[in-house]
C-alpha positions as CSV (number, residue, x, y, z in Angstrom):
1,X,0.0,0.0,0.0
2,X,1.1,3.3,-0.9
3,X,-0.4,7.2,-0.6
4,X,-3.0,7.2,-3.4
5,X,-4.0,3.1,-3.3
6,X,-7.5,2.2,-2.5
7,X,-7.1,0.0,0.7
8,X,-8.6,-3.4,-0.1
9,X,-11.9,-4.7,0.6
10,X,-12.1,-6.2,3.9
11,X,-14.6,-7.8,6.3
12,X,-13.0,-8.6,9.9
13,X,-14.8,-9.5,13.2
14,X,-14.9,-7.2,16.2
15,X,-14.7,-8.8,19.8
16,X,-18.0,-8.1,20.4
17,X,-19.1,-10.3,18.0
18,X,-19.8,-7.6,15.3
19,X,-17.7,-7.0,11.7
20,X,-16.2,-4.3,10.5
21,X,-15.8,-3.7,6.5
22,X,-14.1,-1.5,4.6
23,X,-17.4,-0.3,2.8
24,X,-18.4,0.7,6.8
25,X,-15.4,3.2,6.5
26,X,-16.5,5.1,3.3
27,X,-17.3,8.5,3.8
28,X,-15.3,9.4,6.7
29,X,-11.4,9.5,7.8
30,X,-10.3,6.2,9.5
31,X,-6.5,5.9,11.2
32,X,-6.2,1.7,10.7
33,X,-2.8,0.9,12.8
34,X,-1.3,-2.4,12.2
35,X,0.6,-4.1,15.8
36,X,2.0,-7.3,16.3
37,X,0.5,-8.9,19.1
38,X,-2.3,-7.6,22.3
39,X,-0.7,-7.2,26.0
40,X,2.6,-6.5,24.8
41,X,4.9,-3.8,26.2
42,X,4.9,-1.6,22.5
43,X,1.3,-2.9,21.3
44,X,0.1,-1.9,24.7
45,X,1.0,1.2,25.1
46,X,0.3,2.3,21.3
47,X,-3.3,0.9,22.1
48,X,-3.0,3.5,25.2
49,X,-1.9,6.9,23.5
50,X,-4.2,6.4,20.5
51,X,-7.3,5.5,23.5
52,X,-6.2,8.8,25.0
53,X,-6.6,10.7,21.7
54,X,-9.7,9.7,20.6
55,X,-12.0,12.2,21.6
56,X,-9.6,14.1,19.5
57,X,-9.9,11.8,16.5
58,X,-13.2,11.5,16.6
59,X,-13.9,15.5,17.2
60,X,-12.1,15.2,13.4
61,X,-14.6,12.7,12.7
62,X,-11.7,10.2,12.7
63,X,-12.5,6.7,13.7
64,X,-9.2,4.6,14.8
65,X,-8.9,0.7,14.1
66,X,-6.3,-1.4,15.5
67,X,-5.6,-4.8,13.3
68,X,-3.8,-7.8,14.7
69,X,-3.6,-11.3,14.3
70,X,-4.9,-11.8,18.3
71,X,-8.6,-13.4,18.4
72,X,-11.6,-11.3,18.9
73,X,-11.5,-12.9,22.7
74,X,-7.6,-11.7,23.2
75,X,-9.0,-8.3,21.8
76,X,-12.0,-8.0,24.4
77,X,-9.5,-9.1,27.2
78,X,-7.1,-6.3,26.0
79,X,-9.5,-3.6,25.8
80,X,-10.6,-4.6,29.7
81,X,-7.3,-5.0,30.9
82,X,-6.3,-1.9,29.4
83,X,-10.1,0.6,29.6
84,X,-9.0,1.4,25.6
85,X,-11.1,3.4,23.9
86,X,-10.0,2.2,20.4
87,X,-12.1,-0.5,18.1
88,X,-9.9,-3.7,17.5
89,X,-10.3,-5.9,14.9
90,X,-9.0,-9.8,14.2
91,X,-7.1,-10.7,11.0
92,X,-6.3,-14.7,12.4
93,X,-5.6,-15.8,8.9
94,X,-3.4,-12.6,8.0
95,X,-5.2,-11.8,4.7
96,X,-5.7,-8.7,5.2
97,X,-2.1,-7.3,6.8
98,X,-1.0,-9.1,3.6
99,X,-3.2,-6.8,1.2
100,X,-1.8,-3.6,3.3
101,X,1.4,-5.4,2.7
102,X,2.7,-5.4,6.5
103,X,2.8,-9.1,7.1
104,X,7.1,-9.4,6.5
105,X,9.4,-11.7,7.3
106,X,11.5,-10.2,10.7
107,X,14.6,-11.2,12.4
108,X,14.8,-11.6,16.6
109,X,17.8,-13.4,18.5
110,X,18.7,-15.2,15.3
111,X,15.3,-16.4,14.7
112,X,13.4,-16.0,11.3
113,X,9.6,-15.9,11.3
114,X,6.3,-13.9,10.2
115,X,4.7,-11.3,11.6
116,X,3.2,-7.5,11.1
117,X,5.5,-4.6,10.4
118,X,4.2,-2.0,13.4
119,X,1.9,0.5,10.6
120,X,0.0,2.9,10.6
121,X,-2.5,4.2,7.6
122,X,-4.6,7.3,7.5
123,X,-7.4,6.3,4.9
124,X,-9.6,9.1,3.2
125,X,-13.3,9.5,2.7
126,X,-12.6,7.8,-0.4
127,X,-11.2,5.3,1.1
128,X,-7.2,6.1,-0.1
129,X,-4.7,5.7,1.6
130,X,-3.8,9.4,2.3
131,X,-0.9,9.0,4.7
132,X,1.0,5.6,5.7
133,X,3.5,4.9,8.3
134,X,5.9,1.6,8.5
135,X,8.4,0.4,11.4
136,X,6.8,2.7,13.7
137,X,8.3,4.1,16.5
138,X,5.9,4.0,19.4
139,X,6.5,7.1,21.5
140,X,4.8,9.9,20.4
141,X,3.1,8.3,17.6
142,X,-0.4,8.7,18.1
143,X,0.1,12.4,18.7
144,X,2.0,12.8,15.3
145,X,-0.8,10.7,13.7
146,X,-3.2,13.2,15.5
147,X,-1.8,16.3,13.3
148,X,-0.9,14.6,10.1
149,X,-4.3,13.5,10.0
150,X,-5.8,17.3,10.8
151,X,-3.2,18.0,8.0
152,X,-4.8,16.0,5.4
153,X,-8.4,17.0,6.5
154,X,-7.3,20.1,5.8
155,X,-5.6,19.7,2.2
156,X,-9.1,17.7,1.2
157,X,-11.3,20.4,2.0
């Protein structure tokens, strides 16, 4: 995926037993964020500083999905564990952080194996991608997402 692609049609399940597609995202801006794995040091407190933004995001009319690999029952012990305010959805069989092109090969203590590439996508009304981050960098992330996104709002209007 690149600035300017249509993000790919999708239909993943919510912990609550819902789905979200990427027809339900037409219309208005949606911050999707790609992490490796729920109740993880990085994953956890990503999950944290976008919860404590959205009331920003969503004064934008922003809505911000989180997409792992972690069941819908790993995500609705997450969000308790955690009070996040964020929506979380399951990709178990990776098809769709393969169509956004974050499911990589990566390299820990020797070790080869598959897993997501920490990234971020702001996706427009029209459902481009408008702004893309890969390897992110935790800290501050969710604040710079925050303003690039207000950015783009503002180049669209």
């Amino acid at each position: 995926m690149q600035i300017g692609d249509k993000i790919p049609s999708f239909t993943l399940p919510t912990p609550d037993g819902g789905t979200v597609s990427s027809d339900d995202l037409k219309g208005g801006w949606t911050v999707i964020y790609f992490y490796p794995k729920d109740n993880t040091p990085g994953c956890t407190t990503e999950a944290k500083d976008f919860s404590a933004e959205i009331e920003a995001f969503q004064a934008l009319g922003a809505r911000v999905i989180g997409i792992s690999a972690d069941s819908p029952k790993k995500h609705a012990n997450f969000i308790a564990k955690q009070e996040l305010k964020v929506e979380l959805l399951s990709d178990e069989d990776t098809s769709v952080c393969e169509a956004f092109g974050v499911w990589v090969e990566k390299k820990m203590y020797g070790k080869t194996y598959m897993g997501i590439l920490r990234s971020t996508f702001i996706v427009a009304p029209d459902l481009k991608v408008a702004h893309e981050w890969k390897k992110v960098k935790v800290k501050e992330h969710a604040s710079d997402v925050l303003s690039t996104l207000k950015e783009a709002i503002n180049q669209h209007n």
